[in-house]
Structures are given as C-alpha cells and as structure tokens.
C-alpha positions in Angstrom: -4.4 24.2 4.2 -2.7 27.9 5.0 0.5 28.7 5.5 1.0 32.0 7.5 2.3 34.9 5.8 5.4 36.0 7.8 7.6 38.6 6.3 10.5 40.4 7.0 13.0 36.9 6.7 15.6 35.5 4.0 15.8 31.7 5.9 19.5 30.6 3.8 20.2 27.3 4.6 17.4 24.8 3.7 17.5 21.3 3.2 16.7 20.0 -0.6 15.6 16.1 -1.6 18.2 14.0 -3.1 19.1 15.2 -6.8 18.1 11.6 -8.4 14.9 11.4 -6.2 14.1 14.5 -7.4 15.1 13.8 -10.8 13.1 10.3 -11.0 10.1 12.4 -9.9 10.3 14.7 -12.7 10.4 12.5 -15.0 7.3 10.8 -14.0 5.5 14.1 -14.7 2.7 16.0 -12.5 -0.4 13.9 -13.4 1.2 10.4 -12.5 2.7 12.0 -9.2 -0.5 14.1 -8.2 -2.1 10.6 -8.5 0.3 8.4 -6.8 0.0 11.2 -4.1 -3.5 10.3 -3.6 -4.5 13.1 -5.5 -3.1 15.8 -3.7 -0.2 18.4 -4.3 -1.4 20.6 -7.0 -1.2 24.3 -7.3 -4.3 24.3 -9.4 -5.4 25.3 -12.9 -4.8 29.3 -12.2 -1.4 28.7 -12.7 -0.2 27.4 -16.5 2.8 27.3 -18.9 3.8 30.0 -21.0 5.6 27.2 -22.9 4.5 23.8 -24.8 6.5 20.6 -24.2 8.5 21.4 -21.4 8.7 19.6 -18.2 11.2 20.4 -15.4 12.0 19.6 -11.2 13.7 21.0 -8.3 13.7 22.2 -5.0 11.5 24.7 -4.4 13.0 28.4 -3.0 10.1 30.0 -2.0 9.3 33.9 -2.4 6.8 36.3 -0.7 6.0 39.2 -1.9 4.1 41.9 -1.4 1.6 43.1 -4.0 2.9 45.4 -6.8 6.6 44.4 -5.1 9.4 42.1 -6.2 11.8 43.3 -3.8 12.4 39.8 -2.4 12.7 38.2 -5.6 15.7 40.2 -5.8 16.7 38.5 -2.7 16.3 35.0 -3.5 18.4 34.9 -6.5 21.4 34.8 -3.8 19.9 31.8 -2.2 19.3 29.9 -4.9 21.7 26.7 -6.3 21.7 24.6 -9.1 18.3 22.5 -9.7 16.3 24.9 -7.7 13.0 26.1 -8.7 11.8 29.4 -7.6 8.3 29.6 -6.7 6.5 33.0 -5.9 3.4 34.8 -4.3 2.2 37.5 -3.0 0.7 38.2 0.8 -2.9 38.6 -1.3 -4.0 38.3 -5.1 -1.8 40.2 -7.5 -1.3 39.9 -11.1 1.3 42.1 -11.6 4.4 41.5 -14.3 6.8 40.7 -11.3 9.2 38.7 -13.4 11.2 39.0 -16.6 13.9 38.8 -18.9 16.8 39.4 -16.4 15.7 37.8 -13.8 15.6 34.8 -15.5 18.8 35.9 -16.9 20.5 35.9 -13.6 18.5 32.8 -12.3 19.5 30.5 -15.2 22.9 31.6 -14.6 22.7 30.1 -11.5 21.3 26.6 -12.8 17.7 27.5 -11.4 15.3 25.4 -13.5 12.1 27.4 -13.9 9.5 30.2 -11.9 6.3 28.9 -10.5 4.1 32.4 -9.8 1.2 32.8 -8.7 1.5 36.8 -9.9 1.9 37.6 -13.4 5.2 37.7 -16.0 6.4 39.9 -19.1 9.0 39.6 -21.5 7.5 36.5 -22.7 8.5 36.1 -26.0 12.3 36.6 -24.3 11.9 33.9 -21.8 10.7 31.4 -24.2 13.6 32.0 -26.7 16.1 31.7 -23.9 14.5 28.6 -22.5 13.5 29.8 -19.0 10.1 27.7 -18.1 7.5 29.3 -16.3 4.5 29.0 -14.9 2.3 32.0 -14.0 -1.1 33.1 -13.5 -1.1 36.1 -15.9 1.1 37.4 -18.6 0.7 41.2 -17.8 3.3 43.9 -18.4 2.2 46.3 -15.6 5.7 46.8 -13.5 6.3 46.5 -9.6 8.6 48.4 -7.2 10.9 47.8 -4.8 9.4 49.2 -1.8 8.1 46.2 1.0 10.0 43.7 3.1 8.6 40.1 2.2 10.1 36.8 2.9 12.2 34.3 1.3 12.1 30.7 1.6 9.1 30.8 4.4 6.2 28.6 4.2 3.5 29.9 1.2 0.2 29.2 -0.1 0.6 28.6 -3.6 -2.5 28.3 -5.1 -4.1 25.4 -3.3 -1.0 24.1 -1.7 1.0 24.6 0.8 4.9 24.9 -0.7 7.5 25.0 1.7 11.1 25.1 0.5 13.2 22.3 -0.3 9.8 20.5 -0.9 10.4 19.0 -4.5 8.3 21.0 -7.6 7.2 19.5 -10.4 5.7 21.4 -13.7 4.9 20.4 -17.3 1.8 21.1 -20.1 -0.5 19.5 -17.0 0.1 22.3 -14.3 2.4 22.1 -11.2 3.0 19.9 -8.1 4.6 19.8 -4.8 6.1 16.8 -3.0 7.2 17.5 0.5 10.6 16.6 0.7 10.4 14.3 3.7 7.7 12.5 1.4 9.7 12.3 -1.5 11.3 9.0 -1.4 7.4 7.3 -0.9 6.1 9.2 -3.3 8.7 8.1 -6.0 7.8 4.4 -4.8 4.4 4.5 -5.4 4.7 6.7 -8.3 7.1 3.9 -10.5 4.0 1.6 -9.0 1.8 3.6 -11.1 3.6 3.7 -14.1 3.8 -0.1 -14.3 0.6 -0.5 -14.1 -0.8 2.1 -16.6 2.0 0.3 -18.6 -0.1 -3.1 -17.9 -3.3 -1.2 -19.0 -1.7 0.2 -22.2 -0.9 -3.3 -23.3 -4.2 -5.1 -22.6 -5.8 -1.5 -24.8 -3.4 -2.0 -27.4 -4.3 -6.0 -27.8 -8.3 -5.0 -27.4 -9.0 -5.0 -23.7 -11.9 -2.6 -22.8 -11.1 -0.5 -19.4 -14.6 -1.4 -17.8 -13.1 -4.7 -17.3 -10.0 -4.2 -16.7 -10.8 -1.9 -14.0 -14.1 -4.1 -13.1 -16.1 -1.1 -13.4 -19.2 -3.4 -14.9 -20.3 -4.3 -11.2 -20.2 -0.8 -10.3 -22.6 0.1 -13.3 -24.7 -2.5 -12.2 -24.5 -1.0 -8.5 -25.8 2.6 -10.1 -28.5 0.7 -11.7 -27.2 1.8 -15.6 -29.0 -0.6 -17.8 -28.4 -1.9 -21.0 -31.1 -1.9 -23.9 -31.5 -2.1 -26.9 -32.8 1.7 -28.7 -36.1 0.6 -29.0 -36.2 -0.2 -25.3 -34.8 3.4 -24.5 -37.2 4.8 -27.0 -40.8 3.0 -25.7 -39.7 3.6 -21.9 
C-alpha cells in the first residue's frame, strides 16, 4: 500500500481518536495491537528506538520532507497539540540527521509525545536525557537545509504503512504501529480480547500447561507428518 507524495500543503485541522482510546491502545503495546490487527500496521524493523523501556501513543501529525530538507518539520510544530506524535519521511530514502535537540525542545513544549522518522536523528545523547522518545532509521549527524516545499499532515508511506494523520501511533522496545483512527475503537476491542486470553495462557504455563495443547497444535504436527521416536529410531532411519 502507497500513499502519494503530494507537496506543497500544511492540511491544519485534522481529526484525532478519543484521548482514552488512544490511551488504552498504548498501553496494550505494539506487538499485542499489531496482532489483534490481524497482523498488520507496522512500520517495520528499519525503524527502532534510540531509547530502552519507553513506550508512548498519539495522534499522528504527519511530515513530508524532501531529502536533505527539514523545512516542513519546521512547519508542523505549529500544528501540533498535546498527545500528538510527529511522524516523518522523506519523498525518497534519506538518512540524513533531520531532527535534534531543539526541535524536540519546542515539540515537548507543546506536549507532543515522541518522533517516528523514517530519516535519521542527532543529538542523541540530548534527547535521551531530556526524555524525548524517538524512533528513527539512523543516528547520523550529517545536517539538512531549508530549501523545498513538502507537506504536512498528508497521507505518507512510512516504512510499510500507510500513516495518515490523526491515525493513532503506537511505539515501544518492539518497533512502531499505526491504527487508523476510524479503526481505533475495534481495534481496542479486540486488542483487550487478546490480552485476556494470553492472560489465560500465562496461567495454564505457570501451573504446567504445555502450548502444543493448549493451542492444539499436536493435530497439526500430525498433519505435517512430524513423528515421534525414540533416538535410536532417528539414528537407524
């Protein structure tokens, strides 16, 4: 799935989830919602956390860039609002340090909750001191210019998704995931589904159980034709 790379706009009033929905979602964490999603949703693994232990989520404001610009992250600090979470690309691949220190500065002043990139990010060891979650493709301190007209808070192909904003991010140590909004009330249902049931599964573990029953996966072995045998048996063919 694509999203078309239109530039020269700065869209300002988009719709964003229900705080709580989005809220409940984060807590959950990407891996239960990717799953309750039917396995869709995530940005994939070329995009990871400069930061250990931290999981956040929020509307999405969406950037585009162009490469070796971050013009139009300039832009969308003004149309950003508390919870948001800014999430960035550029029209094709670029790894440049687009993002830093005083952006987040500005951004966290604002009550924005963390940077999804698909570029790269410097002053690291700055935005992990002042709390400011990322996510980024690259750690790279090569600087950008102001120069091209991108887009703010268009439609954007993050990764392997399609993110459009006010769809609801979530990020932690297992990558990053997008819910779109108008999805985000299912998702949440099926997602406190899942929990309950792993929570099932963790009992029966805890007291013994073995998953290949639980999850009657022994008729499925049987299906592959997997065998069981003794190591003599697997030894004299």
């Amino acid at each position: 799935m694509t999203a078309p790379n239109r530039t020269g706009f700065v869209v300002t009033d988009i719709e964003r989830a229900d705080a709580a929905t989005i809220d409940a979602l984060g807590a959950h964490g990407v891996a239960t919602v990717h799953e309750a999603m039917g396995r869709t949703g995530l940005v994939g693994a070329s995009v990871t956390p400069i930061q250990d232990g931290t999981r956040v989520s929020g509307s999405a404001v969406t950037v585009l860039n162009w490469p070796g610009n971050n013009l139009m992250l300039h832009a969308a600090v003004e149309q950003c609002s508390e919870g948001d979470i800014v999430v960035a690309t550029t029209v094709s691949p670029a790894l440049d340090g687009s993002f830093g220190e005083l952006f987040a500065t500005a951004l966290k002043r604002r009550g924005v909750r963390g940077l999804v990139t698909t570029g790269g990010v410097r002053d690291v060891s700055d935005l992990r001191e002042m709390g400011f979650p990322v996510w980024s493709a690259a750690v790279n301190a090569q600087g950008t210019v102001k120069a091209v007209a991108g887009s703010v808070n268009v439609p954007i192909t993050v990764g392997e998704t399609v993110v459009r904003a006010g769809d609801v991010i979530i990020a932690d140590d297992d990558g990053v995931v997008c819910v779109p909004r108008e999805e985000c009330a299912a998702v949440l249902t099926a997602s406190d589904a899942r929990v309950a049931t792993e929570a099932a599964s963790r009992a029966d573990y805890q007291a013994g159980g073995l998953s290949l029953d639980r999850n009657n996966l022994r008729p499925v072995l049987a299906d592959l034709g997997v065998r069981y045998v003794t190591e003599r048996e697997f030894t004299e063919g």
